[in-house]
C-alpha positions as CSV (number, residue, x, y, z in Angstrom):
1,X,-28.3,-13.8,5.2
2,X,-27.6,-17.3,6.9
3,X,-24.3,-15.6,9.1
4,X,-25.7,-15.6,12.9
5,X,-26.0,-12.0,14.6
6,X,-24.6,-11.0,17.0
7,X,-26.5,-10.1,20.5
8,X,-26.2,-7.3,22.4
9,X,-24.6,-9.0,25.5
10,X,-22.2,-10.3,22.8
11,X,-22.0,-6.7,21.7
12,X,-20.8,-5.1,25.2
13,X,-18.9,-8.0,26.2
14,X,-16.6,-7.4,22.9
15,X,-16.1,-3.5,23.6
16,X,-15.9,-4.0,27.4
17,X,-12.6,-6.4,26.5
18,X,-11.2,-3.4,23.6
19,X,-11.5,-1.1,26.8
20,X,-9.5,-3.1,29.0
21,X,-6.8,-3.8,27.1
22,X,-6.9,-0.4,26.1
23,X,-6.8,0.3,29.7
24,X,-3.9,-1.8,30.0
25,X,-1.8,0.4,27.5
26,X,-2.6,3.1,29.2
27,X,-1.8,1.9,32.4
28,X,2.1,0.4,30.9
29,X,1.9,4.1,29.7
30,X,1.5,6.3,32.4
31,X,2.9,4.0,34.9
32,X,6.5,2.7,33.2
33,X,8.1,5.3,35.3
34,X,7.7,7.6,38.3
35,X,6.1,11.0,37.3
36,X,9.3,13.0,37.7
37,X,11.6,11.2,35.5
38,X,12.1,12.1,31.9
39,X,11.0,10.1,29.6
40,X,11.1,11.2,26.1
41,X,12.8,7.9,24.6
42,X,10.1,5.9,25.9
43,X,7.4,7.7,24.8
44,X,8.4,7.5,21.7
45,X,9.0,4.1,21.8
46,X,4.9,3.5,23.2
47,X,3.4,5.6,20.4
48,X,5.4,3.9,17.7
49,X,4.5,0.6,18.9
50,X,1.0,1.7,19.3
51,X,0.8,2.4,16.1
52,X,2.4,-0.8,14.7
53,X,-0.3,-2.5,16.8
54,X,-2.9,-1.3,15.5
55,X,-2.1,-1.7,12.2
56,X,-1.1,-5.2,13.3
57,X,-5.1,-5.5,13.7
58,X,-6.5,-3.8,11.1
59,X,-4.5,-6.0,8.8
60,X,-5.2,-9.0,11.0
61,X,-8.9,-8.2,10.9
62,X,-8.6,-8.2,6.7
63,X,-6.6,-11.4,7.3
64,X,-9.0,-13.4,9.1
65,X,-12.3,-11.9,6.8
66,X,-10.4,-12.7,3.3
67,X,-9.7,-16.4,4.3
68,X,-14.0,-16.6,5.2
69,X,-14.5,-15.5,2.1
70,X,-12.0,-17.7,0.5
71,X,-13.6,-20.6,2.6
72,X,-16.7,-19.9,1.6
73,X,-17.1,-18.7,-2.0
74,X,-14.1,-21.3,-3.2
75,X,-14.2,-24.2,-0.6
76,X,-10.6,-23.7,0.8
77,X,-10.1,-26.0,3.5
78,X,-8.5,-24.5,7.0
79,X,-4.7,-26.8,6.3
80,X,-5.1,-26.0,2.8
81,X,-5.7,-22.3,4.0
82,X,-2.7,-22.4,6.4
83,X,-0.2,-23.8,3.8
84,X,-1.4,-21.4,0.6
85,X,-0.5,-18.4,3.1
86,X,2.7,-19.9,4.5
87,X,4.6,-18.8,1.2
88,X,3.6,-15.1,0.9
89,X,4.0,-14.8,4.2
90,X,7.7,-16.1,4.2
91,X,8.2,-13.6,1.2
92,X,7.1,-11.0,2.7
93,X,9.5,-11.3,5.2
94,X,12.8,-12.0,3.2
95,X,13.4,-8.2,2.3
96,X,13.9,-7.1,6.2
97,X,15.4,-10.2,7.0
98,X,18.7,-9.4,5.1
99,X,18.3,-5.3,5.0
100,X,16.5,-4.2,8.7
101,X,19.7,-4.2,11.7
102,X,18.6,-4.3,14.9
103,X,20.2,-4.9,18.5
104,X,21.2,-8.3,19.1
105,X,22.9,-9.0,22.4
106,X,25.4,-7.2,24.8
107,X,28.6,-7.1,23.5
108,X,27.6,-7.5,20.1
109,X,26.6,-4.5,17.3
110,X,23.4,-4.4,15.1
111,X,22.9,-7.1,13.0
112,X,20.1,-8.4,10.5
113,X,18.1,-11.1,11.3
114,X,20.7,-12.9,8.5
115,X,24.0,-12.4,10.3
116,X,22.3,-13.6,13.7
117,X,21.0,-16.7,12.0
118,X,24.9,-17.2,10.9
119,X,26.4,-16.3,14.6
120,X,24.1,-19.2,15.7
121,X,24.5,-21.5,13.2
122,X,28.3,-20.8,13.8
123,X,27.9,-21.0,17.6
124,X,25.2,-23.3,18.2
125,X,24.0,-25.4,15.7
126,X,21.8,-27.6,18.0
127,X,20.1,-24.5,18.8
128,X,18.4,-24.4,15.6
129,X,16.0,-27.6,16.2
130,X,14.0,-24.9,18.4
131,X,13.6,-22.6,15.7
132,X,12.3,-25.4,13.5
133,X,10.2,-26.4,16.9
134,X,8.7,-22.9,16.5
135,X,7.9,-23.1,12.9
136,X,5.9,-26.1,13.5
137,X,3.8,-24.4,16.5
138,X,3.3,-22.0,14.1
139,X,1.6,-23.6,11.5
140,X,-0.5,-25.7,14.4
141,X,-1.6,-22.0,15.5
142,X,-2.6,-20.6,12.1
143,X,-4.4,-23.9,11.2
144,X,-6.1,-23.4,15.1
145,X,-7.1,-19.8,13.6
146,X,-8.6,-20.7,10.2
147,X,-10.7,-23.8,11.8
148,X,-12.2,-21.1,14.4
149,X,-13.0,-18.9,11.7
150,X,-14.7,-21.7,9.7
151,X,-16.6,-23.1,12.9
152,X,-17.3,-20.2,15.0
153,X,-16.8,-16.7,12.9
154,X,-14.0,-13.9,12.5
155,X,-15.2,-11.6,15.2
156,X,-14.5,-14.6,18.0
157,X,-11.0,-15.8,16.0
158,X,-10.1,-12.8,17.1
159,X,-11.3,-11.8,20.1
160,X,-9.7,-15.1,21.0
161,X,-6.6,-13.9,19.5
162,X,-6.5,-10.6,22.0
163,X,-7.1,-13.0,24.9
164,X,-4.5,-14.8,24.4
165,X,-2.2,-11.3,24.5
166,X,-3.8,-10.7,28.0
167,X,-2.6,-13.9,29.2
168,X,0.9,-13.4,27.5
169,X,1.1,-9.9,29.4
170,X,-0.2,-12.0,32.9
171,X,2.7,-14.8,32.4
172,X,5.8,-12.2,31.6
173,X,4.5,-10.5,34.5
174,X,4.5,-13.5,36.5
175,X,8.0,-14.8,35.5
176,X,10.0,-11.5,35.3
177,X,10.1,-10.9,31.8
178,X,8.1,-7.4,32.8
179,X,7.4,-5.5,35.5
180,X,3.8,-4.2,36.6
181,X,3.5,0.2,36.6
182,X,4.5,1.9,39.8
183,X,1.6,3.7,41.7
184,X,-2.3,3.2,41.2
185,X,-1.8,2.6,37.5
186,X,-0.7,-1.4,39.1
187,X,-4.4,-1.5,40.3
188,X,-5.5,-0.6,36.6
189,X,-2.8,-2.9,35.4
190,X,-4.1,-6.5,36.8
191,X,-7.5,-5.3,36.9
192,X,-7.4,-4.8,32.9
193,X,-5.6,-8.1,32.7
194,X,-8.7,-10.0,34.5
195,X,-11.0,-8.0,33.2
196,X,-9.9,-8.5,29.2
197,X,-10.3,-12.1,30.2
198,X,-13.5,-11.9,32.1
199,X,-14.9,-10.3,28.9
200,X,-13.6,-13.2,26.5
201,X,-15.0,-15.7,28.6
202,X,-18.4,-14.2,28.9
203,X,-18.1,-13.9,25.2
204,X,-17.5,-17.5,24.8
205,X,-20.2,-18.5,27.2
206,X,-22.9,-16.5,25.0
207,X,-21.6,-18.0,21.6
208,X,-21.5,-20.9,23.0
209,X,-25.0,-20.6,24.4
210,X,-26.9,-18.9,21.2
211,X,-25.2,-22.3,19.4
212,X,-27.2,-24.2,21.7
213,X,-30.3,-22.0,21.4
214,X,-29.9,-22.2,17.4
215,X,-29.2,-26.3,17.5
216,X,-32.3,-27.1,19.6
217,X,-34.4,-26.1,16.3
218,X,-32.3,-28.4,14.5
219,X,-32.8,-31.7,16.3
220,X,-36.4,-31.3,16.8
221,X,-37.0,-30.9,12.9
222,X,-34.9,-34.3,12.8
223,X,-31.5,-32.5,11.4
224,X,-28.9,-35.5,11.5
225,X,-26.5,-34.3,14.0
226,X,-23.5,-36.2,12.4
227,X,-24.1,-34.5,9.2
228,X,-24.2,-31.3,11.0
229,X,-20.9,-31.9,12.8
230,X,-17.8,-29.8,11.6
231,X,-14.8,-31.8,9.8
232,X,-11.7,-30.7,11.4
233,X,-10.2,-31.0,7.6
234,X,-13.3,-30.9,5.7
235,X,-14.5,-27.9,3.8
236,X,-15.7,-24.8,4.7
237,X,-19.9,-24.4,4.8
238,X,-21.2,-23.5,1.5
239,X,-22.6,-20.4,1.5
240,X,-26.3,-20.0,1.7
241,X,-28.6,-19.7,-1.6
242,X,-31.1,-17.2,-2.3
């Protein structure tokens, strides 16, 4: 097989970042509140959005290894890639955005996504250019994904993608949307936080280092580096022949 394997250090460096963020869960967990206050409601809340989470990756993971496979054994190209799943992804969508209520604001009842798109369109019409802004960041994103996958591999797409939740977690922190855990589980807290991106860095540094490693071959058997470079739009590598 032609797909490069991955090291030991890259080995441990992955499952030393899975068990800080799962140290970070933990910590939110055990340190939301102080240890004599009931907390039923919340605990509930924590094990159903565990739950959702991880399905969140298992289906992320299947995400990110059908569109290599898509890439590879029928030549879709990363914007071609991001646009194809754009639709069935909207569809997806449609049935909880007019059935599924939800809290909106103070004040206000549960509403479906639907109604609060009509309360702000109502209200605020300017408001709307920031959900179109958001669309387009999200296409940029997904189109940042599938070129990762295409140039690096799946496995870093999304260990990337975790990192970037670490960081999210560091900045709400930082600006008041959350609040760190009472106690020692705050130690645990930041310490997951740096450590999760400790481990994606190291990560990086090795994949970016065995690339080196593998290239140095290359160039001394003559390879012609321009042919070798990745087209931001072009198509995905070919798989290798037997």
């Amino acid at each position: 097989s032609s797909a490069p394997k991955t090291t030991a250090l890259q080995l441990a460096l992955m499952l030393a970042g899975v068990l800080f963020a799962a140290l970070a869960t933990l910590s939110e967990a055990e340190g939301a509140a102080a240890p004599h206050e009931a907390r039923p409601s919340s605990q509930r809340h924590l094990m159903l959005g565990t739950f959702v989470g991880v399905l969140s990756i298992f289906f992320a993971a299947v995400n990110l290894l059908c569109a290599a496979e898509l890439g590879t054994s029928l030549g879709v190209r990363p914007l071609e890639a991001t646009f194809y799943s754009a639709l069935p992804s909207a569809a997806s969508l449609l049935v909880p955005t007019f059935t599924v209520m939800h809290p909106s604001w103070p004040g206000a009842g549960p509403m479906t996504d639907w109604q609060v798109f009509r309360k702000v369109m109502h209200l605020s019409p300017q408001t709307m250019g920031l959900v179109v802004l958001s669309g387009i960041m999200s296409v940029l994103y997904s189109f940042l994904q599938y070129w990762l996958v295409k140039n690096l591999s799946p496995t870093y797409t999304a260990f990337a993608g975790n990192f970037n939740k670490a960081i999210c977690i560091g900045i709400s922190i930082w600006i008041g949307l959350e609040s760190l855990p009472v106690g020692a589980w705050r130690v645990v807290m930041v310490a997951s936080i740096f450590g999760n991106a400790g481990a994606f860095m190291g990560y990086g540094l090795a994949q970016a280092g065995r690339q080196d490693a593998d290239a140095g071959p290359a160039k001394a058997g003559g390879a012609d580096p321009k042919a070798a470079k990745a087209d931001v739009g072009g198509a995905w590598p070919a798989p290798a022949k037997a």
